[in-house]
N, CA and C of each residue as an Amber inpcrd file, in Angstrom:
protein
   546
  -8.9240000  21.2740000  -8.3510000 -10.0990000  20.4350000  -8.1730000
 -10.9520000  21.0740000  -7.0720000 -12.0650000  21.0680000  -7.4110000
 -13.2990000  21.8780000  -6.4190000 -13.5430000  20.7700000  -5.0870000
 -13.9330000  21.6990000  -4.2190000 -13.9750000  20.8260000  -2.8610000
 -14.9310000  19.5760000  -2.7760000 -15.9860000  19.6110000  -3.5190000
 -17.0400000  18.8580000  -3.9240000 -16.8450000  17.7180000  -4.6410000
 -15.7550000  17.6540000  -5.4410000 -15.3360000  16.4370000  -6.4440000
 -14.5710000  15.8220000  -4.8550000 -13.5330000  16.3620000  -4.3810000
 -13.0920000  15.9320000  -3.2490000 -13.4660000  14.8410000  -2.0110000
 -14.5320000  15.5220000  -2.4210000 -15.7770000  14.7870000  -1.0040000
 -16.3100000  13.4760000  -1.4220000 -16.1650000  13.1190000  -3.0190000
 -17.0840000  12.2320000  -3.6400000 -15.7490000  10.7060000  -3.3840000
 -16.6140000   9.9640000  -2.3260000 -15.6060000   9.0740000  -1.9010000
 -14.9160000   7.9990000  -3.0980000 -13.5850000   7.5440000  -3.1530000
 -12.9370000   7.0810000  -4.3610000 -12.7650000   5.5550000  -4.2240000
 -12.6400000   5.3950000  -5.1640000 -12.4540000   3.6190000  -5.0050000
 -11.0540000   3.3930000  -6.2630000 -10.5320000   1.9060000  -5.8480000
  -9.3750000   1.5350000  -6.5300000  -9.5930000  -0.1390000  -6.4550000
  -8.6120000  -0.2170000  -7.7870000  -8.9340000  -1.4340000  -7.9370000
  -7.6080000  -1.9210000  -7.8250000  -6.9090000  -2.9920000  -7.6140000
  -5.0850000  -3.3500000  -7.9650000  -4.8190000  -4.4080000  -9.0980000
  -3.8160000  -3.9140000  -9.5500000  -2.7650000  -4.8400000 -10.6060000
  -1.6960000  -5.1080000  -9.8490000  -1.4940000  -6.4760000 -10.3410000
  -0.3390000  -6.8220000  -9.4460000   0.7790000  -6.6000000 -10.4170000
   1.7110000  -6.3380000  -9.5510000   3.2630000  -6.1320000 -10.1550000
   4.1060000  -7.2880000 -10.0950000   4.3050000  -8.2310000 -11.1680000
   4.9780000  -9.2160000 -11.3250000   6.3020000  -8.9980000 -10.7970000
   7.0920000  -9.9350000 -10.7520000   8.7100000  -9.8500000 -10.4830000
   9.0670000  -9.0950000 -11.3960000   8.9980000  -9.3530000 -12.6840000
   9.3770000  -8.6100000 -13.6620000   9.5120000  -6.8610000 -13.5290000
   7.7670000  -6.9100000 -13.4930000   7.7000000  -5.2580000 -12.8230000
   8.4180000  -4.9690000 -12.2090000   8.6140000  -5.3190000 -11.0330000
   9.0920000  -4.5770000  -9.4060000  10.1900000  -4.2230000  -9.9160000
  11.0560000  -5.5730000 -10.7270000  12.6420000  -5.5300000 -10.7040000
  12.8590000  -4.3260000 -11.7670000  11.7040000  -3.9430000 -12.8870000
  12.0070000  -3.0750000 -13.8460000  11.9140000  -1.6920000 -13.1630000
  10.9160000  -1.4070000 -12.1200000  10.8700000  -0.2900000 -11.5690000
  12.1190000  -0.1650000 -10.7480000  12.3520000  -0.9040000 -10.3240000
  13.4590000  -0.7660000  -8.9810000  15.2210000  -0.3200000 -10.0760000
  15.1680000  -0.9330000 -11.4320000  16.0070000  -0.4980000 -11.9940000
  15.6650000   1.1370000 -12.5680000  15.1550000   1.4230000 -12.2760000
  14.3500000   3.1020000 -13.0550000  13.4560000   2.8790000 -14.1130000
  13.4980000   1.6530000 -15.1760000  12.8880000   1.7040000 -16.2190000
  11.7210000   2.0020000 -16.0120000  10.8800000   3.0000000 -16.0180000
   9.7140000   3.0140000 -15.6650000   8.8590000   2.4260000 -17.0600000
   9.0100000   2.6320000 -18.3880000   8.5810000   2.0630000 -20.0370000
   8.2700000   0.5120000 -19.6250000   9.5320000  -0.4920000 -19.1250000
   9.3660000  -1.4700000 -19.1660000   7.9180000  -2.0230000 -18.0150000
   8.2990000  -1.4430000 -16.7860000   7.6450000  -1.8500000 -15.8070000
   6.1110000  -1.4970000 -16.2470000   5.8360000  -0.3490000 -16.4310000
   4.5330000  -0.1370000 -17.0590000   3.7180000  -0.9190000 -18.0020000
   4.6640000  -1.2690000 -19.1410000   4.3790000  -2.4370000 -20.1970000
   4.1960000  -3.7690000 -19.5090000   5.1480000  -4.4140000 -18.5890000
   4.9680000  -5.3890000 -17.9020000   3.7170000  -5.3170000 -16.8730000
   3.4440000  -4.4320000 -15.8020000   2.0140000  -3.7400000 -15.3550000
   0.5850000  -4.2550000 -16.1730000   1.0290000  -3.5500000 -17.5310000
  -0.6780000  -3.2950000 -17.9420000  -1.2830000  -2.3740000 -17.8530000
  -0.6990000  -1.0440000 -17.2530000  -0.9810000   0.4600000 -16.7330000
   0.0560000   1.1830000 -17.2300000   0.0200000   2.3670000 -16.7580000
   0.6360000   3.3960000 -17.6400000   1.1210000   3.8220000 -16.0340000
   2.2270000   3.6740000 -14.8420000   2.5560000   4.0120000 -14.1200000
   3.3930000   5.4480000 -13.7920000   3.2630000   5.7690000 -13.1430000
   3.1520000   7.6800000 -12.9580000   5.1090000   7.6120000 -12.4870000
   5.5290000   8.4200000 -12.9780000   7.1090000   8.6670000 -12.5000000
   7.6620000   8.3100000 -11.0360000   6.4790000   8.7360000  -9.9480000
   6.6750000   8.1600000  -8.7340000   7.0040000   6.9530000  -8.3920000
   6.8220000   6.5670000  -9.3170000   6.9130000   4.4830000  -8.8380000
   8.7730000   4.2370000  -9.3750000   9.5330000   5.4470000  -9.6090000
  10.7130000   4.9770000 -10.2140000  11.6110000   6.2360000  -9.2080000
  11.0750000   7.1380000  -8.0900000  11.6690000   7.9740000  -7.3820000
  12.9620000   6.7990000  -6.5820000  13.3940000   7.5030000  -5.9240000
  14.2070000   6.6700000  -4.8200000  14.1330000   5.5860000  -4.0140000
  12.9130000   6.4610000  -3.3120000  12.0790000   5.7590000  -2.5030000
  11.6200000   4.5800000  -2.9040000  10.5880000   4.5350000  -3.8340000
  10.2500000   3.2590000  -4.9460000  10.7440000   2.5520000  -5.4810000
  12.1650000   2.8690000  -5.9530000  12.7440000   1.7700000  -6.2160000
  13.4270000   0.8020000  -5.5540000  14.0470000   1.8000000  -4.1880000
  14.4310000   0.5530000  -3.0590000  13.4740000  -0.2210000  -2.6920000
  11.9280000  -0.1790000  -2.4550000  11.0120000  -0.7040000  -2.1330000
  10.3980000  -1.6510000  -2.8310000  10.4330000  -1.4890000  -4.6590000
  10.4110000  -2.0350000  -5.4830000  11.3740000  -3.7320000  -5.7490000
  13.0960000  -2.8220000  -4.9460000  13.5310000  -3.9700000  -5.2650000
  13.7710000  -4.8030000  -4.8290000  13.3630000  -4.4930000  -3.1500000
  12.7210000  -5.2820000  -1.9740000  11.9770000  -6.3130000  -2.0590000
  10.9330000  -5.8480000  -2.3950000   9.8660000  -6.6820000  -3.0680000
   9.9030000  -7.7920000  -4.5030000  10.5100000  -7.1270000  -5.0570000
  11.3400000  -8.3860000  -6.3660000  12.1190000  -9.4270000  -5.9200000
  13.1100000  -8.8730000  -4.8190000  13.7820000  -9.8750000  -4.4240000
  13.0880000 -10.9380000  -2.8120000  12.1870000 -10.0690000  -2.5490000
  11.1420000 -11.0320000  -1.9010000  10.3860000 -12.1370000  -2.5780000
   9.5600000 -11.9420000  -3.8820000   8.9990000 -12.5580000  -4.6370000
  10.3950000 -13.6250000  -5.2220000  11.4080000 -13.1790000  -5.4630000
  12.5000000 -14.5650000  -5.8810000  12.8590000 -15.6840000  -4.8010000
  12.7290000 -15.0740000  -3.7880000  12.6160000 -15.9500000  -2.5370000
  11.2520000 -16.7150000  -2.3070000  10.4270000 -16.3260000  -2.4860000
   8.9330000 -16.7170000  -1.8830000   8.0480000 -16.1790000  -2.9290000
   7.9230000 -16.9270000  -4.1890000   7.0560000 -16.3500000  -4.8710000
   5.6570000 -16.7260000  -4.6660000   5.2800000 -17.5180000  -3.6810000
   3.9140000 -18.2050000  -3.3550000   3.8350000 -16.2010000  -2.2560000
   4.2290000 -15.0650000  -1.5850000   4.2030000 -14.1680000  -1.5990000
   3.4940000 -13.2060000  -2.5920000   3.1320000 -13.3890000  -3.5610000
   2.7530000 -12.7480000  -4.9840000   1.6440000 -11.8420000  -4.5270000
   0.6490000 -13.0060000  -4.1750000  -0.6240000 -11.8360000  -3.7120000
  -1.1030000 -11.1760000  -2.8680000   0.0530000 -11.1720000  -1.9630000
  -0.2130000 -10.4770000  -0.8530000   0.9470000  -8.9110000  -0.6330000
   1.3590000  -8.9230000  -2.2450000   2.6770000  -7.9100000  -1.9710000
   2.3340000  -6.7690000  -2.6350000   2.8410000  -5.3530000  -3.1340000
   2.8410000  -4.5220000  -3.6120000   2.1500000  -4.2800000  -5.1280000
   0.9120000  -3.5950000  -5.1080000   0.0150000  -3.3880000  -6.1770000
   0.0860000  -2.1700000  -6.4530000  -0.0560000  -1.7030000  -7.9000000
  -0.7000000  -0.1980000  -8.3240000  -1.9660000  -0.4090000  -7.8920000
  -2.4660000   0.9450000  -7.7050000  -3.5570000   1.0770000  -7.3940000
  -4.1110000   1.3180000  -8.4560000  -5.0690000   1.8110000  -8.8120000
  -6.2600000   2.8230000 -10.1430000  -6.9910000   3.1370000  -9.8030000
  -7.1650000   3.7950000 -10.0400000  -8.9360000   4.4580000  -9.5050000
  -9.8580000   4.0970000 -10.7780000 -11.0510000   3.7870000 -10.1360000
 -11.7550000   3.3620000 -10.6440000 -12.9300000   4.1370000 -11.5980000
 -12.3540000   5.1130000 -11.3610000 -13.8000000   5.9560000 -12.0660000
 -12.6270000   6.8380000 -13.1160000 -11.5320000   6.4660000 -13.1360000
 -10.6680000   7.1500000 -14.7490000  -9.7190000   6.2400000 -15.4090000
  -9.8600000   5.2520000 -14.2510000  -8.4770000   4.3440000 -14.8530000
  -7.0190000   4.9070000 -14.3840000  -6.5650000   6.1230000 -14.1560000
  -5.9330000   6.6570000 -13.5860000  -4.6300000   5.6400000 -12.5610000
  -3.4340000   5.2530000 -12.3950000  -2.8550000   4.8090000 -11.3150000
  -2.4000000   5.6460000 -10.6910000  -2.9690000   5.4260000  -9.2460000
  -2.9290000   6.4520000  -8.1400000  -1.9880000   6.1000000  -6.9010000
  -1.3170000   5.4570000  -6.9560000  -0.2600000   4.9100000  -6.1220000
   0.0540000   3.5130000  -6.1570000   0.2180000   3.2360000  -4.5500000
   0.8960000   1.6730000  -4.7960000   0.4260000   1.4170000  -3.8630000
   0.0530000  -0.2280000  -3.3320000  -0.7090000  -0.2800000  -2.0480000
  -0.5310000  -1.9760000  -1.7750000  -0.3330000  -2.6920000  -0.3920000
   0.0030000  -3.8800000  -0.6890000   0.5450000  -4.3520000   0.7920000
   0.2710000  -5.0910000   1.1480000   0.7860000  -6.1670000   2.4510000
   2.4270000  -6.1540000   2.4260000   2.7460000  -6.0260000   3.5890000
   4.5020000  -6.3930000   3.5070000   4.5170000  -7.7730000   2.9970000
   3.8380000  -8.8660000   2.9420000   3.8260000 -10.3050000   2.9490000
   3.2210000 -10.6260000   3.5460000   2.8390000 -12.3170000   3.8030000
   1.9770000 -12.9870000   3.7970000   1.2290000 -12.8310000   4.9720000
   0.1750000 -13.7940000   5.8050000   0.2800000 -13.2940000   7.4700000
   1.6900000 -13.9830000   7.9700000   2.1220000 -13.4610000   9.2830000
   2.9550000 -13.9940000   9.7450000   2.6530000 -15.3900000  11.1070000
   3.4680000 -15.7140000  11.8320000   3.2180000 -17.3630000  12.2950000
   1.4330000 -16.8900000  13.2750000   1.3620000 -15.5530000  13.9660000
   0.3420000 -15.0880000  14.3950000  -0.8410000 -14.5370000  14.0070000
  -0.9200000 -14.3610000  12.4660000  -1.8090000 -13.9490000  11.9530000
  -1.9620000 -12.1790000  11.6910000  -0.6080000 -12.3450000  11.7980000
  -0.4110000 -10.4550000  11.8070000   0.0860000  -9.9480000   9.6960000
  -0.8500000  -9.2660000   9.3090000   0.0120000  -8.9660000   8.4880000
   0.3570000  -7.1020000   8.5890000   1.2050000  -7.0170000   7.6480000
   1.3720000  -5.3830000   7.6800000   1.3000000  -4.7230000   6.4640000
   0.5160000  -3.4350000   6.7490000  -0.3190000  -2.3150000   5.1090000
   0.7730000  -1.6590000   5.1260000   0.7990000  -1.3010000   3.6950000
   1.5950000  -0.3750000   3.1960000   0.9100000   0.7460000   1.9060000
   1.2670000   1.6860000   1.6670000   0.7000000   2.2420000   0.7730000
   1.5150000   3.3760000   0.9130000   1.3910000   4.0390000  -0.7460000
   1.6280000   5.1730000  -0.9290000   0.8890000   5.7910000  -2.3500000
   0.6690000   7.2660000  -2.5780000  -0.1390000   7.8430000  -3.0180000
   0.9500000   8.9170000  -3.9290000   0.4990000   8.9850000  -5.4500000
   0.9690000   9.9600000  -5.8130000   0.8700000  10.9120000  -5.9910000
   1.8130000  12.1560000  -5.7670000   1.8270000  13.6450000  -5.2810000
   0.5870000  14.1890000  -5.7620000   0.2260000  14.2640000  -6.9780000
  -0.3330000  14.7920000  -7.4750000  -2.3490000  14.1570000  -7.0880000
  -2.3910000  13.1580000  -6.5530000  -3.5660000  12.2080000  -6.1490000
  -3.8040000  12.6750000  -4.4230000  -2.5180000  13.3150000  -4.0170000
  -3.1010000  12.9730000  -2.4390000  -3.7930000  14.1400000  -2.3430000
  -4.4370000  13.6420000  -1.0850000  -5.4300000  14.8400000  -0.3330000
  -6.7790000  14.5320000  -1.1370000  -6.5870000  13.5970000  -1.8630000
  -8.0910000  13.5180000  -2.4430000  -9.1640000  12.1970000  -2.4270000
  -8.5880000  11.7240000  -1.1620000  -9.2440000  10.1610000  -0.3950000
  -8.6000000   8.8880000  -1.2540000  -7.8490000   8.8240000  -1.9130000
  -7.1320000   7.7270000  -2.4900000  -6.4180000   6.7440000  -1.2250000
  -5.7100000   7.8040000  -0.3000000  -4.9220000   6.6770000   0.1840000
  -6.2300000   5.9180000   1.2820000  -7.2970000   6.9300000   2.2050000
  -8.0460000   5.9940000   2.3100000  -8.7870000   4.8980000   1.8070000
  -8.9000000   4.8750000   0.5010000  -9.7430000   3.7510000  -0.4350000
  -8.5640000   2.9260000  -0.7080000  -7.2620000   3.4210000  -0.6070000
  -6.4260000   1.8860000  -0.4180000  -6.6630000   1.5630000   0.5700000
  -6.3340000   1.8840000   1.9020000  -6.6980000   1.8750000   2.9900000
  -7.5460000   0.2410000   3.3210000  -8.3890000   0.8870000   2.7920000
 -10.0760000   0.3980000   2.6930000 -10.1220000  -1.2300000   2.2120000
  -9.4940000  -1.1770000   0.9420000  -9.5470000  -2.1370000   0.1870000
  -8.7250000  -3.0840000   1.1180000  -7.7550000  -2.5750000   1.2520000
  -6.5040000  -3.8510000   1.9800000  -7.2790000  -4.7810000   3.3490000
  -7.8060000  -3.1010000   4.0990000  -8.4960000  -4.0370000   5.0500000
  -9.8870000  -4.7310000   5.1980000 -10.2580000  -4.9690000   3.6520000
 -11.3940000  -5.4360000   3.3390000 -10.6670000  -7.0920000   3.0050000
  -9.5940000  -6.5830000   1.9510000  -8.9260000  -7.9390000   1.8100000
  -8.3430000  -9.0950000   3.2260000  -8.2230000  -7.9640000   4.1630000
  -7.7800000  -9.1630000   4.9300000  -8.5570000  -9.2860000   5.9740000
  -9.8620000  -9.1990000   5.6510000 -10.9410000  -9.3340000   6.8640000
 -11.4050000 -10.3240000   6.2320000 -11.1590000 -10.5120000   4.7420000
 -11.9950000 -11.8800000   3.9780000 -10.5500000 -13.1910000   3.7690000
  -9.9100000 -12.6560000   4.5120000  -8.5300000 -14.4090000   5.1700000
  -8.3970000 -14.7710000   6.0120000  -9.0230000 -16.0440000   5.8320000
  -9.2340000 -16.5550000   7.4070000  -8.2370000 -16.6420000   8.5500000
  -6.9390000 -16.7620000   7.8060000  -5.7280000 -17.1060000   8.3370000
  -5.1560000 -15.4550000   9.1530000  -5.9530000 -14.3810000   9.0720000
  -5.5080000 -12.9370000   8.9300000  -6.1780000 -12.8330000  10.5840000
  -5.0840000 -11.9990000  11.3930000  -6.3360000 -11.8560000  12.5260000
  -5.7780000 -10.7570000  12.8880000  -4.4610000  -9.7360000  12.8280000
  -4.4210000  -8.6840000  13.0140000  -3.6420000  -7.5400000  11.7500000
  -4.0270000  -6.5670000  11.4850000  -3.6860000  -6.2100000  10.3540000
  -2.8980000  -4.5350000  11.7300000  -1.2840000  -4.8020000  11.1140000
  -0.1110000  -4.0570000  11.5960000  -0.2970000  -2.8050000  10.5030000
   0.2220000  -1.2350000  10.8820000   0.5060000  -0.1330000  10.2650000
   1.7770000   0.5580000  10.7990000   2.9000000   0.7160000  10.1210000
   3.7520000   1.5300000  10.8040000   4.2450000   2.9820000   9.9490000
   4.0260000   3.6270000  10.9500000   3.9860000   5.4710000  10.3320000
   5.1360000   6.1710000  10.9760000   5.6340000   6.8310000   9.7840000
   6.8130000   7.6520000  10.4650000   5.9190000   8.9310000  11.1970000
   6.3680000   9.1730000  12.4810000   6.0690000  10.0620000  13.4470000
   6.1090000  11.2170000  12.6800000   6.2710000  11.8290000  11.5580000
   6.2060000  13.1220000  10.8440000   5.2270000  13.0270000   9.5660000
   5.0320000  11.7650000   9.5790000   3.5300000  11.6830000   8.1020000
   2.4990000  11.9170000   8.9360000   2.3700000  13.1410000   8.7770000
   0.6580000  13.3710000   9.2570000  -0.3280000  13.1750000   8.3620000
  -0.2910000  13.2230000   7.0370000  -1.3820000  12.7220000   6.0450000
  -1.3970000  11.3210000   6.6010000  -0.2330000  10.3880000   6.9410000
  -1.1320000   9.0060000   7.0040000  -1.5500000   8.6290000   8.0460000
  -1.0930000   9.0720000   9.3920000  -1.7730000   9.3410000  10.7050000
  -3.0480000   9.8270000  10.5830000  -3.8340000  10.2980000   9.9620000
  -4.7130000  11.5360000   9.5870000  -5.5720000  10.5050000   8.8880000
  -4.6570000   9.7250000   8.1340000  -5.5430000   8.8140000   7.6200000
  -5.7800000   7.0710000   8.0630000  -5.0420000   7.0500000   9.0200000
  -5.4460000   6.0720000   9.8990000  -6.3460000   6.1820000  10.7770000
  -6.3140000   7.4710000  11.6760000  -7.2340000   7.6510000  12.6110000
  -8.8470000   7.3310000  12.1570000  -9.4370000   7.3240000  11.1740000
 -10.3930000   6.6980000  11.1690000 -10.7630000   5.3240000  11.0160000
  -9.9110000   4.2090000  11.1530000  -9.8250000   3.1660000  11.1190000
 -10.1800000   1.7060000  11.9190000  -9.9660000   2.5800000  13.2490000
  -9.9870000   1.8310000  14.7090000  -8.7650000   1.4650000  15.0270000
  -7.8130000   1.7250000  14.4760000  -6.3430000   1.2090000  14.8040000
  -6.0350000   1.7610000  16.0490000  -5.1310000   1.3160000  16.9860000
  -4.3390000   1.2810000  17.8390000  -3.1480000   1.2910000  18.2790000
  -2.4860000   2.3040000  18.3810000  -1.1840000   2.4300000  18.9260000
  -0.4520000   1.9870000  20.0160000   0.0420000   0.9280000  19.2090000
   0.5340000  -0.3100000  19.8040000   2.1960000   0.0510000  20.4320000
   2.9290000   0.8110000  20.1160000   4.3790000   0.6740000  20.1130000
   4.7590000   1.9160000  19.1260000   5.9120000   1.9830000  19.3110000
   7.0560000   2.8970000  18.1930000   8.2900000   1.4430000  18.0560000
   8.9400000   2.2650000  16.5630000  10.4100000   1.4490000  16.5050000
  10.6160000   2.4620000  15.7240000  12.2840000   2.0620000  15.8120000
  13.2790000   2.5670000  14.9730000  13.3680000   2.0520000  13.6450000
  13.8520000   3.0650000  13.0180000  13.8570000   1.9240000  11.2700000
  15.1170000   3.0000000  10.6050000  16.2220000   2.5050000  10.0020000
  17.4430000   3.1200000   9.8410000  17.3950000   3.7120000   8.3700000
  16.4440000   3.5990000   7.8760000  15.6720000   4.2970000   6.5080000
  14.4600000   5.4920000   6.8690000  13.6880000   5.3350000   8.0190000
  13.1790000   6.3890000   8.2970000  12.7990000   6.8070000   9.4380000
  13.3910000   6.3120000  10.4260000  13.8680000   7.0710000  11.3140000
  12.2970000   6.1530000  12.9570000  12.0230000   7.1650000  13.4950000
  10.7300000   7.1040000  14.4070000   9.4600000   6.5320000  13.8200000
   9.0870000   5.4590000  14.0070000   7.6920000   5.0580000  13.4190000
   6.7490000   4.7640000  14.7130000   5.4470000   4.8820000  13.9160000
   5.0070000   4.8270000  15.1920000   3.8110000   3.4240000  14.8950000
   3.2720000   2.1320000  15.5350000   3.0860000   0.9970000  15.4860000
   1.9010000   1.2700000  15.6190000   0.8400000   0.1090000  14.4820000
  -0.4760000   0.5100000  15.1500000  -0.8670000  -0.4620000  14.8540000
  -2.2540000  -0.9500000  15.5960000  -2.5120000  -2.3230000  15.1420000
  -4.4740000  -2.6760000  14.9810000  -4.9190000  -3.2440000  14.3730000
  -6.4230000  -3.1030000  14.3090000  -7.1230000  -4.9030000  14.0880000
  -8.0000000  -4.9280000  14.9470000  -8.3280000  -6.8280000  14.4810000
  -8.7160000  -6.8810000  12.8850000  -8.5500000  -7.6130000  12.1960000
  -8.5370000  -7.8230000  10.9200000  -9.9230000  -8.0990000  10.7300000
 -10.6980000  -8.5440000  11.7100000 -12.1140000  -8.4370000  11.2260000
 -12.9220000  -7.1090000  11.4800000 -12.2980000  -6.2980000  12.0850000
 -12.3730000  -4.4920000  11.9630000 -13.9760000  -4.0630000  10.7950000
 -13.2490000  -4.6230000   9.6740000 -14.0930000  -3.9760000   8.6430000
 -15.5820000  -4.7100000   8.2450000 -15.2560000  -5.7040000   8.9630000
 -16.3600000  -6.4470000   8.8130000 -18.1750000  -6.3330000   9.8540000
 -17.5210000  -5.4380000  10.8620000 -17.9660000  -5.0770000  11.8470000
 -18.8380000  -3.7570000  10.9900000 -18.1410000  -2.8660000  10.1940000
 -18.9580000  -1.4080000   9.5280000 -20.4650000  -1.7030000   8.6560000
């Protein structure tokens, strides 16, 4: 892809991933989960990684399914239809009004402004909840694509923690009405 298509900023839209989904991805089926979707989901969403996260999230939604819309979405891009990752709130706000972004981008999509236009979207979504007043990011100390892609955000590095799945993260935090301010 030429540097110029690159530059041309991207947008995404989300499908939500029912229980059904999550639990089909998190089992590998990627056929089912896709069919259940409504999209045609890319192999990434059935790696390792994805499926523990997947089945996280399934079994979050069986607990708290009033959780639904604030949890883990495909993304698409909007100008092919294309699903370009996954993107989505850990859950709801919490008792302070904190919620936390998550996202990820597939191999073949990154480097080409996707994960910022998730980015984007999430913290558009939670600048328009009233109940939302700080929107949390936590980055493993060795993802420099998403450091890279936070730094334009206004976020703030709030803290580090430990996390026994990936090790050094590093805490960041931005007022949820952030985007509303641009």
């Amino acid at each position: 892809m030429n540097n110029e298509l690159r530059s041309i900023p991207k947008r995404v839209r989300f499908v939500q991933l029912s229980a059904k989904a999550l639990r089909a991805l998190a089992d590998g089926d990627l056929a089912s989960g896709s069919a259940e979707a409504g999209v045609a989901l890319d192999e990434h969403f059935v790696c390792d990684r994805a499926r523990h996260i997947f089945g996280y999230r399934a079994d979050q939604l069986a607990e708290d399914p009033s959780a639904a819309p604030w949890i883990t979405r495909a993304a698409v891009s909007e100008s092919d239809g294309a699903v370009v990752g996954d993107a989505g709130f850990h859950g709801p706000p919490d008792e302070d009004g904190t919620v936390e972004v998550g996202y990820s981008v597939v191999p073949r999509y990154r480097r080409q402004g996707y994960g910022r236009a998730m980015l984007t979207a999430l913290l558009v979504r939670a600048a328009a909840e009233p109940g939302v007043r700080t929107v949390r990011a936590t980055i493993r100390s060795d993802n420099t694509a998403s450091l890279a892609t936070m730094a334009g955000f206004g976020f703030t590095r709030v803290g580090e923690q430990g996390n026994e799945r990936d090790g050094l993260e590093i805490v960041f935090e931005v007022p949820a009405d952030a985007m509303q301010a641009e």
